[in-house]
PDB file as gemmi writes it, atoms N, CA and C in Angstrom:
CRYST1    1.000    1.000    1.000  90.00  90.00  90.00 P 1                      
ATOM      1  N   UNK A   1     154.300 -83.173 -28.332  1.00  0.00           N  
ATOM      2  CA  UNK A   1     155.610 -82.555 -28.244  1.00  0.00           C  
ATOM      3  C   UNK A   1     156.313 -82.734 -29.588  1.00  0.00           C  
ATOM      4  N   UNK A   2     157.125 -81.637 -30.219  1.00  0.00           N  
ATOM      5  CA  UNK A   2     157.459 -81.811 -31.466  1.00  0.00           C  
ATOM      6  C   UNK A   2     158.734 -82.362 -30.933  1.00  0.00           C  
ATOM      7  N   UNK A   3     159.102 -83.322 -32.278  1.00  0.00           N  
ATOM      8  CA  UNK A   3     160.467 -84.115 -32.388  1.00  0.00           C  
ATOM      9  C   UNK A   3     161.551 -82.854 -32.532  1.00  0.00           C  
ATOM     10  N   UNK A   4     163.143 -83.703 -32.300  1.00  0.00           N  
ATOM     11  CA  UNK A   4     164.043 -82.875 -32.444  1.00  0.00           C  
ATOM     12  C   UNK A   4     163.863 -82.220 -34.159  1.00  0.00           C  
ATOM     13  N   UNK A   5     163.620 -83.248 -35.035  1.00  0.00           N  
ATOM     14  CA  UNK A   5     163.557 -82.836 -36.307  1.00  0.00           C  
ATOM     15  C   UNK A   5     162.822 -82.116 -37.022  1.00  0.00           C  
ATOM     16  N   UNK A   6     161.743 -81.694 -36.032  1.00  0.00           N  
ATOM     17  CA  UNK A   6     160.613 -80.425 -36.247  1.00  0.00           C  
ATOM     18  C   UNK A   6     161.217 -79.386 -36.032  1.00  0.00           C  
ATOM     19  N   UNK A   7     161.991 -79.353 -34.847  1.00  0.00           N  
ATOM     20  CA  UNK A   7     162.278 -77.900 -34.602  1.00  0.00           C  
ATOM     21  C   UNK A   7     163.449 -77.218 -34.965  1.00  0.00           C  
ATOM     22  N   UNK A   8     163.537 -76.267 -35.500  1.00  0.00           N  
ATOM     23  CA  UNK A   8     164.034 -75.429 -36.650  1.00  0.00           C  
ATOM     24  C   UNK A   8     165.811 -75.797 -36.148  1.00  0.00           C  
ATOM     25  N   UNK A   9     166.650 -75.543 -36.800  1.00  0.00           N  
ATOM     26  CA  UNK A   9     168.017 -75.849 -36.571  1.00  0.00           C  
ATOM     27  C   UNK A   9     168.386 -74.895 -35.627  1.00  0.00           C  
ATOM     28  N   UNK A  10     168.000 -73.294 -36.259  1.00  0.00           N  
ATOM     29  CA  UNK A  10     169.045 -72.098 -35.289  1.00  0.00           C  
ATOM     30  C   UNK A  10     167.806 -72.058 -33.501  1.00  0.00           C  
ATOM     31  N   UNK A  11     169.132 -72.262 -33.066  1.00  0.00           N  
ATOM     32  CA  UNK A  11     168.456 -72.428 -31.401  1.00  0.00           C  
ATOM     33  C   UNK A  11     167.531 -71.349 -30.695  1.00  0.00           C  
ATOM     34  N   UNK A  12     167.725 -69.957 -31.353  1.00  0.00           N  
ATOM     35  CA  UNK A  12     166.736 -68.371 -31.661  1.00  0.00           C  
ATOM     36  C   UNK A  12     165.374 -69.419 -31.821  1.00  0.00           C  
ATOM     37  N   UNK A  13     165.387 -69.728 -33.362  1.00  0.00           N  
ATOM     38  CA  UNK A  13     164.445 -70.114 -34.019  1.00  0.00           C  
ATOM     39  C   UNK A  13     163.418 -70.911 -33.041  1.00  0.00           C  
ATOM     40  N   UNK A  14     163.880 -72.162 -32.073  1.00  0.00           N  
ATOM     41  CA  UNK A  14     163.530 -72.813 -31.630  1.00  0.00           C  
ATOM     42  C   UNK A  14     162.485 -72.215 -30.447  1.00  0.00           C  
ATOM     43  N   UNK A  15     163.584 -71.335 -29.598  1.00  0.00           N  
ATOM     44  CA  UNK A  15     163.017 -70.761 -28.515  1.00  0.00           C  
ATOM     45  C   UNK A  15     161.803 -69.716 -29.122  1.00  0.00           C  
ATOM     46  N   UNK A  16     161.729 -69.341 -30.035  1.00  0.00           N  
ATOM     47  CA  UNK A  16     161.084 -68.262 -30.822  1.00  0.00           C  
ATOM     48  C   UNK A  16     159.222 -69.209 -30.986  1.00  0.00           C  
ATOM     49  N   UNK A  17     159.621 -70.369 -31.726  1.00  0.00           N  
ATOM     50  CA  UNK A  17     158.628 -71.446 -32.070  1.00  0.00           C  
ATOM     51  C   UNK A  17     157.800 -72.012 -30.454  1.00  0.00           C  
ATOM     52  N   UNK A  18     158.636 -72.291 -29.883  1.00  0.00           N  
ATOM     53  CA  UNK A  18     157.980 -72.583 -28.604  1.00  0.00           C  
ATOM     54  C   UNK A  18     157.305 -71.505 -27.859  1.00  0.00           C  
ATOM     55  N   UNK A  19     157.926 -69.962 -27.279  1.00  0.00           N  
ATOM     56  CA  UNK A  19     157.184 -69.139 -26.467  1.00  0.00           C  
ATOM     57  C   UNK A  19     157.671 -67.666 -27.341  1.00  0.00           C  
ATOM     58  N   UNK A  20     157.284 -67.549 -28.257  1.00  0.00           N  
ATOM     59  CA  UNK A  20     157.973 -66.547 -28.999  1.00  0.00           C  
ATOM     60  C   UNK A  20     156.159 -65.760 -29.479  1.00  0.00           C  
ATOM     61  N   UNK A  21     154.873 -65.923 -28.680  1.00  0.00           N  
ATOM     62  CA  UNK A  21     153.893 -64.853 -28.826  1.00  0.00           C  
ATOM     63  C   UNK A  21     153.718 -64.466 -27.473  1.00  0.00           C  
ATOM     64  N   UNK A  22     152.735 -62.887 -27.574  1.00  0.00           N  
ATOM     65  CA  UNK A  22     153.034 -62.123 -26.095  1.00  0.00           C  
ATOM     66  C   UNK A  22     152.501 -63.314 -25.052  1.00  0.00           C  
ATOM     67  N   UNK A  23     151.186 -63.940 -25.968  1.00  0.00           N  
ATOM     68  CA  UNK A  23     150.255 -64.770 -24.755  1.00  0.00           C  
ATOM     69  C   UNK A  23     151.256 -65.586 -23.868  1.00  0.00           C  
ATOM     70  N   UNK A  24     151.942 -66.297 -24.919  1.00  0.00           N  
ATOM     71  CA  UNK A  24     152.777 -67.482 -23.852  1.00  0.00           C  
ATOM     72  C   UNK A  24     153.826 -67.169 -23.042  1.00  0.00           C  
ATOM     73  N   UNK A  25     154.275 -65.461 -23.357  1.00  0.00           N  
ATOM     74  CA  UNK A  25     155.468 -65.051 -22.266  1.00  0.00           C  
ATOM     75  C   UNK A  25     154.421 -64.698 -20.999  1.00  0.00           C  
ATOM     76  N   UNK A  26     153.482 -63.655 -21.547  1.00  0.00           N  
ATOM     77  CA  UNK A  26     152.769 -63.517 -20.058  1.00  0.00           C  
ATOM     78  C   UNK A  26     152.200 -64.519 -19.342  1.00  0.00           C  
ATOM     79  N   UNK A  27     151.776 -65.540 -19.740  1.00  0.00           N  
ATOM     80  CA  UNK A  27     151.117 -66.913 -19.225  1.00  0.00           C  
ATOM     81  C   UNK A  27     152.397 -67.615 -18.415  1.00  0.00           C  
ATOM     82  N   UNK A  28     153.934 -67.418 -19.025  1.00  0.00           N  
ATOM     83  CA  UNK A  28     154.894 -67.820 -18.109  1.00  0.00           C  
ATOM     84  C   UNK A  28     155.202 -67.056 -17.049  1.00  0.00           C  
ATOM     85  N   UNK A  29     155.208 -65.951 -17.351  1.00  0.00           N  
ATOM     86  CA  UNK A  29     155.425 -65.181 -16.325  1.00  0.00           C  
ATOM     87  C   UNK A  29     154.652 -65.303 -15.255  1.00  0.00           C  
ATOM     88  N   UNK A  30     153.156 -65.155 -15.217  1.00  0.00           N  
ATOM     89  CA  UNK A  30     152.483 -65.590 -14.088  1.00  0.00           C  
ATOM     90  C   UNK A  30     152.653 -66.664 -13.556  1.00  0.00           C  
ATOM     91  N   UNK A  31     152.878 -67.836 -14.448  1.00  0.00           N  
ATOM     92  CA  UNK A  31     153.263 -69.647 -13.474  1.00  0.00           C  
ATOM     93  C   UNK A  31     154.591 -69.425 -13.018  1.00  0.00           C  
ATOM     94  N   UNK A  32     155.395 -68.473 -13.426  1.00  0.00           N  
ATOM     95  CA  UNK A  32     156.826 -68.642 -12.510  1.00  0.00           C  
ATOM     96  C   UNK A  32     156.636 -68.451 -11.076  1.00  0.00           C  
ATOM     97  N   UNK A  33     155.295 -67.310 -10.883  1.00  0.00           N  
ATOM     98  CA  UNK A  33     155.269 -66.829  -9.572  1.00  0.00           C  
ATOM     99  C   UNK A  33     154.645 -68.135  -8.662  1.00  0.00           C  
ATOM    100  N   UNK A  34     154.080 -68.622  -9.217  1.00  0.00           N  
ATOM    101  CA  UNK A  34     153.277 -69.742  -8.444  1.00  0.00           C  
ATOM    102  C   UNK A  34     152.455 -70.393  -9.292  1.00  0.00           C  
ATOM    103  N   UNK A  35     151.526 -72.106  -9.232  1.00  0.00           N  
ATOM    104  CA  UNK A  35     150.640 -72.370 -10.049  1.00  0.00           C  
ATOM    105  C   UNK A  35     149.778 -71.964  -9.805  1.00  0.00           C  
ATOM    106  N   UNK A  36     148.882 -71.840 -10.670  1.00  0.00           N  
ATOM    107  CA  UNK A  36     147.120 -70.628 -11.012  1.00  0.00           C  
ATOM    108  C   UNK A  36     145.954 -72.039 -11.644  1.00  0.00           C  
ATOM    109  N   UNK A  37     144.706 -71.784 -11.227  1.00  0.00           N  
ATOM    110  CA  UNK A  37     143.760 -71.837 -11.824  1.00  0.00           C  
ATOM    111  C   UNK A  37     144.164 -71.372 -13.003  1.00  0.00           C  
ATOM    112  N   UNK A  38     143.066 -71.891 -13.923  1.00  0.00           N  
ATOM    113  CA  UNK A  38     142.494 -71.042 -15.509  1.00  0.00           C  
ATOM    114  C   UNK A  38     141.700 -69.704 -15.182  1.00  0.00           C  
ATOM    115  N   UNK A  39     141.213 -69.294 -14.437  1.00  0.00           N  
ATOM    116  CA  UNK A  39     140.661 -68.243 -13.835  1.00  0.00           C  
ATOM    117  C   UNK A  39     141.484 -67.184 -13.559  1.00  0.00           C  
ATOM    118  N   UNK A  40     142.401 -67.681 -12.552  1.00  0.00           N  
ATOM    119  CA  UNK A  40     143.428 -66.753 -12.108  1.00  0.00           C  
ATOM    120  C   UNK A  40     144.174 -66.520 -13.098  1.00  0.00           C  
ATOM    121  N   UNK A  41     144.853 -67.214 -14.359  1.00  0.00           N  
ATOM    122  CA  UNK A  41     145.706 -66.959 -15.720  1.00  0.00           C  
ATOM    123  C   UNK A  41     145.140 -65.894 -16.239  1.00  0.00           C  
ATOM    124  N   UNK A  42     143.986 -66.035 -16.686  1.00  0.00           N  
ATOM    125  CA  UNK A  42     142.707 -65.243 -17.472  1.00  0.00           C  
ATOM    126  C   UNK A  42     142.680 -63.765 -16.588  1.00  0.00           C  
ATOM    127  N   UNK A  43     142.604 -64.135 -15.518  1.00  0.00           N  
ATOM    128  CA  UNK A  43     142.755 -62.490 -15.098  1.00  0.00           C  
ATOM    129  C   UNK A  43     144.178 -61.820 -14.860  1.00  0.00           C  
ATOM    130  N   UNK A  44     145.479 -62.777 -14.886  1.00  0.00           N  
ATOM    131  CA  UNK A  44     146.389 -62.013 -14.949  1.00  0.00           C  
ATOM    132  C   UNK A  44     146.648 -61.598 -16.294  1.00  0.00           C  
ATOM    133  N   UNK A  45     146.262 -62.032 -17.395  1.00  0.00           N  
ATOM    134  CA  UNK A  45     146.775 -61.794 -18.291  1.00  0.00           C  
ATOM    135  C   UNK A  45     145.813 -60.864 -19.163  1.00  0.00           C  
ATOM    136  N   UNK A  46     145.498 -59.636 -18.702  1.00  0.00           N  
ATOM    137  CA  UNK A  46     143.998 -58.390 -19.360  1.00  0.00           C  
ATOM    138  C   UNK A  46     144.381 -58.834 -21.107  1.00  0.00           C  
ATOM    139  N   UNK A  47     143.413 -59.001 -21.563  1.00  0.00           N  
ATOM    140  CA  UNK A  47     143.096 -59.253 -22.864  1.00  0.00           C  
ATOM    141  C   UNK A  47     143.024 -60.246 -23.691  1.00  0.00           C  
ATOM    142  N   UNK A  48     143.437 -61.201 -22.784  1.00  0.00           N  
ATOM    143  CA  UNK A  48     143.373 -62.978 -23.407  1.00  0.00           C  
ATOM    144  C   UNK A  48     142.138 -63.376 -23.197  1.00  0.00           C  
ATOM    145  N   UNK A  49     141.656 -63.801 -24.144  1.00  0.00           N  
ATOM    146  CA  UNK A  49     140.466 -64.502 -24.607  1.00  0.00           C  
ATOM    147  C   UNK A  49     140.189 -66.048 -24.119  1.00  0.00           C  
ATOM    148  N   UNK A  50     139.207 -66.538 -23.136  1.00  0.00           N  
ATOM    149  CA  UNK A  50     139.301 -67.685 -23.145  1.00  0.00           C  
ATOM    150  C   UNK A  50     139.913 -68.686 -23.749  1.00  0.00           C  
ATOM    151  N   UNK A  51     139.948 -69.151 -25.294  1.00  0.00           N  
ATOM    152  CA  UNK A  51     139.736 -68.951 -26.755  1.00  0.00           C  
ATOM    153  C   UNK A  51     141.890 -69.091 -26.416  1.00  0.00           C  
ATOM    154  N   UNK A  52     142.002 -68.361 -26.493  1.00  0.00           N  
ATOM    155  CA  UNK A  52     143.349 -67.991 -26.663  1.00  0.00           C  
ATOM    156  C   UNK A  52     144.257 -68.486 -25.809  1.00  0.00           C  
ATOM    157  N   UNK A  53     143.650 -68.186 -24.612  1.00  0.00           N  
ATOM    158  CA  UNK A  53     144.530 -69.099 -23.318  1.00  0.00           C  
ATOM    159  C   UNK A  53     144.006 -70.221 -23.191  1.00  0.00           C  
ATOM    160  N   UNK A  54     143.189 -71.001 -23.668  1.00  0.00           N  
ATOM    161  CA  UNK A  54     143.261 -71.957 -23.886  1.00  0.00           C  
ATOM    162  C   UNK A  54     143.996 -72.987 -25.007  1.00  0.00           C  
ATOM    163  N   UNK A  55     143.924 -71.902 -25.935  1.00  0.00           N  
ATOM    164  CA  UNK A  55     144.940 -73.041 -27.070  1.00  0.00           C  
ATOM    165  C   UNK A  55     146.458 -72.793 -26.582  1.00  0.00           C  
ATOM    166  N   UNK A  56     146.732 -71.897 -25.625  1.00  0.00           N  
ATOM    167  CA  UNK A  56     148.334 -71.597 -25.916  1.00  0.00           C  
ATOM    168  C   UNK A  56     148.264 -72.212 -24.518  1.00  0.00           C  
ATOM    169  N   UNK A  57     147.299 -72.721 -23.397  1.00  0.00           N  
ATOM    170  CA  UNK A  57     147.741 -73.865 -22.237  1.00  0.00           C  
ATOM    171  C   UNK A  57     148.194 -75.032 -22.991  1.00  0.00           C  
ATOM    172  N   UNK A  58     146.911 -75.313 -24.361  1.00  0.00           N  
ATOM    173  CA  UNK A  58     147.250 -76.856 -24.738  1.00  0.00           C  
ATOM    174  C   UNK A  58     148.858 -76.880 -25.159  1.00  0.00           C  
ATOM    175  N   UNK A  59     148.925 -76.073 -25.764  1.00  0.00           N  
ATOM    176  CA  UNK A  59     150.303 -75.639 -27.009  1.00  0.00           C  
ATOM    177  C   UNK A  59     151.329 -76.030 -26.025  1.00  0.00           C  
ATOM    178  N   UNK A  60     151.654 -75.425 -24.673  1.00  0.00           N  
ATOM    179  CA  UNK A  60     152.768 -75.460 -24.067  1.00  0.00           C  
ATOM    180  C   UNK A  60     152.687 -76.792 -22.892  1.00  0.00           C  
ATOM    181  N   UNK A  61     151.522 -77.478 -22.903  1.00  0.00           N  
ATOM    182  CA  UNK A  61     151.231 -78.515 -22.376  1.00  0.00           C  
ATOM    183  C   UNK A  61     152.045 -79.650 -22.985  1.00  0.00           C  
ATOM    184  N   UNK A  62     151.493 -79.405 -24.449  1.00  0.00           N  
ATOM    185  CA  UNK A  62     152.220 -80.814 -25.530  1.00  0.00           C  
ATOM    186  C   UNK A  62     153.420 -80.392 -25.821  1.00  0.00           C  
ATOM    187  N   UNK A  63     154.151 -79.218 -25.602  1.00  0.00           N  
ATOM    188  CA  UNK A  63     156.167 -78.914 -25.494  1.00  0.00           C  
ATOM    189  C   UNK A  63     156.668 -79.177 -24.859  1.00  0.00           C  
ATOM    190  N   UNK A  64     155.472 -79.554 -22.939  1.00  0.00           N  
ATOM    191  CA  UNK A  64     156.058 -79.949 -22.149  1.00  0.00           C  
ATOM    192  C   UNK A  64     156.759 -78.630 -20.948  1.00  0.00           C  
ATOM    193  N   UNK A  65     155.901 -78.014 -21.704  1.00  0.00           N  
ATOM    194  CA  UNK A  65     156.433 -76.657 -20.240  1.00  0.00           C  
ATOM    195  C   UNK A  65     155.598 -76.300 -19.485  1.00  0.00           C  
ATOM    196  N   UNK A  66     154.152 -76.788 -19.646  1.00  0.00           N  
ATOM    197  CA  UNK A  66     153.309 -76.592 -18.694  1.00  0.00           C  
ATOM    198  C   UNK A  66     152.561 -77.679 -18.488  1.00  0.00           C  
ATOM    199  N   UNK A  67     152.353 -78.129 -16.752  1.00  0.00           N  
ATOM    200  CA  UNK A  67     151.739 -79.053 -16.252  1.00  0.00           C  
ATOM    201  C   UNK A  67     150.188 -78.626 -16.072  1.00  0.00           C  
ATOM    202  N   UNK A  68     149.452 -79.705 -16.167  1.00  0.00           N  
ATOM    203  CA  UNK A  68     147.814 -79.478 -16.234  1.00  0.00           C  
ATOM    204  C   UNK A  68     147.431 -80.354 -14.913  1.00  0.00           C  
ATOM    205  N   UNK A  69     147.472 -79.883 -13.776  1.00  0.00           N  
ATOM    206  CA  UNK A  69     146.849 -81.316 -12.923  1.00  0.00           C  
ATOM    207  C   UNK A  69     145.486 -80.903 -12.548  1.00  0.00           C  
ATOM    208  N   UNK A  70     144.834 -82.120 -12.824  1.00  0.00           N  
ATOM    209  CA  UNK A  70     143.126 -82.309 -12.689  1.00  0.00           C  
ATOM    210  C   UNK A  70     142.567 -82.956 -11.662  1.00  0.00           C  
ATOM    211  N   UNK A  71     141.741 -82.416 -10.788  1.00  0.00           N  
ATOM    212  CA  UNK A  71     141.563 -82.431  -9.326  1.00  0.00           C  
ATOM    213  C   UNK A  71     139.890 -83.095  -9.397  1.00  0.00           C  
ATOM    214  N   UNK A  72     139.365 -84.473  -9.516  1.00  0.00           N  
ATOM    215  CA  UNK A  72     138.368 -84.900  -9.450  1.00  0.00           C  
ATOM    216  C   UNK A  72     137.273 -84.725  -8.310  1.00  0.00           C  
ATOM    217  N   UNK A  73     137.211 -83.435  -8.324  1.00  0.00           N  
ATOM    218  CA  UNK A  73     135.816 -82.611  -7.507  1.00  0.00           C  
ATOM    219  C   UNK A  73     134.820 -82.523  -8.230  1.00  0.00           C  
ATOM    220  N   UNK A  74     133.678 -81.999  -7.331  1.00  0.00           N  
ATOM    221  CA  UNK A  74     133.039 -81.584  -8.825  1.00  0.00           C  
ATOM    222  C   UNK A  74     132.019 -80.288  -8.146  1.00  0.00           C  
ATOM    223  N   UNK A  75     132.322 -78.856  -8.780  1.00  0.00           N  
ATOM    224  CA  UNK A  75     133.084 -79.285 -10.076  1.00  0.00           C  
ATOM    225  C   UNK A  75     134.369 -79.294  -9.878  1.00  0.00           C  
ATOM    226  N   UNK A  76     135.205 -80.088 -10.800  1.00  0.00           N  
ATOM    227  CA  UNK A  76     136.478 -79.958 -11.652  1.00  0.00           C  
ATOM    228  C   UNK A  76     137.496 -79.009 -11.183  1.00  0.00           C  
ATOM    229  N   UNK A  77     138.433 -79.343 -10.369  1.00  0.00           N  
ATOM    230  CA  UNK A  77     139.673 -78.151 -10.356  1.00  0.00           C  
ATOM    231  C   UNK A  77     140.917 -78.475 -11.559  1.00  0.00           C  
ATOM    232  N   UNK A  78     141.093 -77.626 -11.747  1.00  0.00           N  
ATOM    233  CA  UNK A  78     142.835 -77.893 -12.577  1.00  0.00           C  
ATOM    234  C   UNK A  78     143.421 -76.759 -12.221  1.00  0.00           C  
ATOM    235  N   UNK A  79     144.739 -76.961 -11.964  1.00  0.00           N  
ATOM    236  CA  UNK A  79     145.740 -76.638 -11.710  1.00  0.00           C  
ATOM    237  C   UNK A  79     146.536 -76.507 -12.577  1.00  0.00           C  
ATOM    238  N   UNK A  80     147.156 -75.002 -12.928  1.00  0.00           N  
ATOM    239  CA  UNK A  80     148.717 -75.266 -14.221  1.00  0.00           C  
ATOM    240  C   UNK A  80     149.471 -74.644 -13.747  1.00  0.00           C  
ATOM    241  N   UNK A  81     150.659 -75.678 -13.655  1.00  0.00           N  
ATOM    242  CA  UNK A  81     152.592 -74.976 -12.969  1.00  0.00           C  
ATOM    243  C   UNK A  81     153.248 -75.463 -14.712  1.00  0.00           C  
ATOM    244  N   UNK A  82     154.608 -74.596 -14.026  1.00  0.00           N  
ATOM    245  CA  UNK A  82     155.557 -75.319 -15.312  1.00  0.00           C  
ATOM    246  C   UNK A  82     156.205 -76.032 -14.749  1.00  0.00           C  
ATOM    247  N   UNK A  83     156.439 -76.628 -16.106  1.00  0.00           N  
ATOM    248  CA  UNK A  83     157.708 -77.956 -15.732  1.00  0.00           C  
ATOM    249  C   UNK A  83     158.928 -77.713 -15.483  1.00  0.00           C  
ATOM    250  N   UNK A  84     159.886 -78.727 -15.026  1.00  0.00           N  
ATOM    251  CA  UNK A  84     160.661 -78.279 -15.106  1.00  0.00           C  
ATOM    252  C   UNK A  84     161.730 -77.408 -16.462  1.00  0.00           C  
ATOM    253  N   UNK A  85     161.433 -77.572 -17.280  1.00  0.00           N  
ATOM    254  CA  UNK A  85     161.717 -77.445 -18.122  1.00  0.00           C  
ATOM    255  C   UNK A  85     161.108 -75.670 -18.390  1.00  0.00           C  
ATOM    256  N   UNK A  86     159.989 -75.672 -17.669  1.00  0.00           N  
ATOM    257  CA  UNK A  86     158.479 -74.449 -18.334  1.00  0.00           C  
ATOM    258  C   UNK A  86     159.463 -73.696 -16.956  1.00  0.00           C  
ATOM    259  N   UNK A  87     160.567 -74.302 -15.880  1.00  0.00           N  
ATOM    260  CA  UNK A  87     161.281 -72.787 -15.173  1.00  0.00           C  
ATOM    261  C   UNK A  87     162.165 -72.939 -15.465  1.00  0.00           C  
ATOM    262  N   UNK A  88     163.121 -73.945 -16.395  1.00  0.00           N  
ATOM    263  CA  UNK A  88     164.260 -72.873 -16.801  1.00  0.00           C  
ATOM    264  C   UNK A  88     164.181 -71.877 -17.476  1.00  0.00           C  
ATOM    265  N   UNK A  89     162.975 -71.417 -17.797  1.00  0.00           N  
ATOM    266  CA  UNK A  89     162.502 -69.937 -18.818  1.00  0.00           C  
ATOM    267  C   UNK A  89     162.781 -68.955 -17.329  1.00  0.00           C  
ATOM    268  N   UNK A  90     162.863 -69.382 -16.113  1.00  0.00           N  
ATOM    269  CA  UNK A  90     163.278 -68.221 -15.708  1.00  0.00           C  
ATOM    270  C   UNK A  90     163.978 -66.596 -16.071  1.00  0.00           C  
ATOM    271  N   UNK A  91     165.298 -67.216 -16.331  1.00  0.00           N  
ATOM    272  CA  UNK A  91     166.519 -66.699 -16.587  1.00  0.00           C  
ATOM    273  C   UNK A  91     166.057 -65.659 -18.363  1.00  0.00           C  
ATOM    274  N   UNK A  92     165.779 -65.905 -18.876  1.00  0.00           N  
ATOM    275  CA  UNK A  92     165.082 -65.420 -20.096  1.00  0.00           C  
ATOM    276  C   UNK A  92     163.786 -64.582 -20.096  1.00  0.00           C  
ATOM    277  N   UNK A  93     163.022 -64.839 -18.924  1.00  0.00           N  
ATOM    278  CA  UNK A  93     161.979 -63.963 -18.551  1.00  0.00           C  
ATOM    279  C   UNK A  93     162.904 -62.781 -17.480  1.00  0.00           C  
ATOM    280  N   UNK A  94     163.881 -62.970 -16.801  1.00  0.00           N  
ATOM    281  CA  UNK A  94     164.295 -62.188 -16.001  1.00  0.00           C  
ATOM    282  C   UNK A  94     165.220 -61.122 -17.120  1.00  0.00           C  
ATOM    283  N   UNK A  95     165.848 -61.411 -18.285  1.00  0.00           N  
ATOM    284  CA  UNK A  95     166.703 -60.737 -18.941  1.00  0.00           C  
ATOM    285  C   UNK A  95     165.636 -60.046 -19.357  1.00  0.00           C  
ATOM    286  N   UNK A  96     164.339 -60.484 -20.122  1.00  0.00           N  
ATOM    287  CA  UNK A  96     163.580 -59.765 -21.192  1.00  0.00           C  
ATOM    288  C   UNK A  96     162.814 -58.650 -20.206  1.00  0.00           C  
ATOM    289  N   UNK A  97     162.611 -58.756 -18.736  1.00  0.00           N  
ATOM    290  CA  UNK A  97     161.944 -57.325 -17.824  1.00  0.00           C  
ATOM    291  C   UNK A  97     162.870 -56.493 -17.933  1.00  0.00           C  
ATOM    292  N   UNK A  98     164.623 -57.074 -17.287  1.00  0.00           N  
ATOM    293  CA  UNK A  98     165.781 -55.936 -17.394  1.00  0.00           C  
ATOM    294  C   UNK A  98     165.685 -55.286 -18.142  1.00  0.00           C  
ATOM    295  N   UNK A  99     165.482 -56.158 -19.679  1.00  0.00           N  
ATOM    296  CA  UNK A  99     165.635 -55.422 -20.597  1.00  0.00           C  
ATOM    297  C   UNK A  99     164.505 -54.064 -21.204  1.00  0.00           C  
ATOM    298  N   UNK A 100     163.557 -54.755 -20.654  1.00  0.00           N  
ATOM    299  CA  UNK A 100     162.432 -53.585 -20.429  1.00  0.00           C  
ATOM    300  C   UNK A 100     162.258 -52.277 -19.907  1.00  0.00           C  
ATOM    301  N   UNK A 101     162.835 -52.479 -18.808  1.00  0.00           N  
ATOM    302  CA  UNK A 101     163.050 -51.343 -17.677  1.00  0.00           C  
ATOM    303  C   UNK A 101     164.353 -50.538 -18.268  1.00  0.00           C  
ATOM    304  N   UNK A 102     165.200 -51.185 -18.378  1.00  0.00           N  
ATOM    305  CA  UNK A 102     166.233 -50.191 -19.282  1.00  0.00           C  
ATOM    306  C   UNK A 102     165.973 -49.914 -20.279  1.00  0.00           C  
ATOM    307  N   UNK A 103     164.739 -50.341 -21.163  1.00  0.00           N  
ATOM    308  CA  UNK A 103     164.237 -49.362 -22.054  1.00  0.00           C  
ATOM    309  C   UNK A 103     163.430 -48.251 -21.966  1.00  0.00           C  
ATOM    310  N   UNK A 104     162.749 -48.465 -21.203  1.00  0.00           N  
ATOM    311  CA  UNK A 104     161.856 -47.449 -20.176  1.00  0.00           C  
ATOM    312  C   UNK A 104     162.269 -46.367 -19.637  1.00  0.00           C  
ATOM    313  N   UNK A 105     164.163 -46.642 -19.061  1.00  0.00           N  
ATOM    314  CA  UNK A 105     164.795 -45.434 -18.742  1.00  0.00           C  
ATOM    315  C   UNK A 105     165.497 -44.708 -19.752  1.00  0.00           C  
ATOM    316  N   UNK A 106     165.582 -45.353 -21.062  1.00  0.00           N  
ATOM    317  CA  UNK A 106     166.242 -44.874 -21.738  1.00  0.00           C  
ATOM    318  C   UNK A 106     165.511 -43.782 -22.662  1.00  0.00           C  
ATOM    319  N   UNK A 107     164.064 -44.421 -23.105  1.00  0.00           N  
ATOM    320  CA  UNK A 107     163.206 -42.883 -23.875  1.00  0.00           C  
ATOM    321  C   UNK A 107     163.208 -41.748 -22.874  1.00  0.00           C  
TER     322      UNK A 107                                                      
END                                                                             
């Protein structure tokens, strides 16, 4: 998790540094609805690369917005929800669809 003194001063900047590529908005968007397998992520999200959703689980793992729980079966289940922290992105995922759809009506 980066220190306060890593992350950039303007509060844009910050939120931008943490979930500011498409992978990690769509990867939130699906854990808002419920927690997923790595399987189930991978198929909600058409075009993410193993590879890819995997570095951006670790990425938002160590910010602290997404939980990893590991289920000693075998094989291996894991489980990823967000934290609390990984749903106050609610409110910011709900503005950025509005804002979608009223772009959608507007062309």
């Amino acid at each position: 998790m980066l220190t306060k003194d890593e992350l950039p001063e303007c509060p844009v900047a910050t939120t931008v540094q943490l979930i500011g590529n498409k992978w990690k908005l769509l990867i939130i968007r699906n854990l808002l609805d419920r927690p997923q397998r790595f399987t189930e992520l991978k198929n909600g999200v058409p075009g993410i690369s193993q590879k890819v959703l995997t570095d951006n689980l670790r990425a938002m793992e160590s910010d602290g917005i997404v939980s990893r729980e590991v289920f000693a079966e075998v094989p291996p289940r894991v489980i990823y929800s967000l934290t609390d922290i990984g749903q106050s992105l609610l409110p910011i995922i709900d503005a950025m669809a509005d804002w979608g759809n009223s772009y959608k009506r507007c062309i």
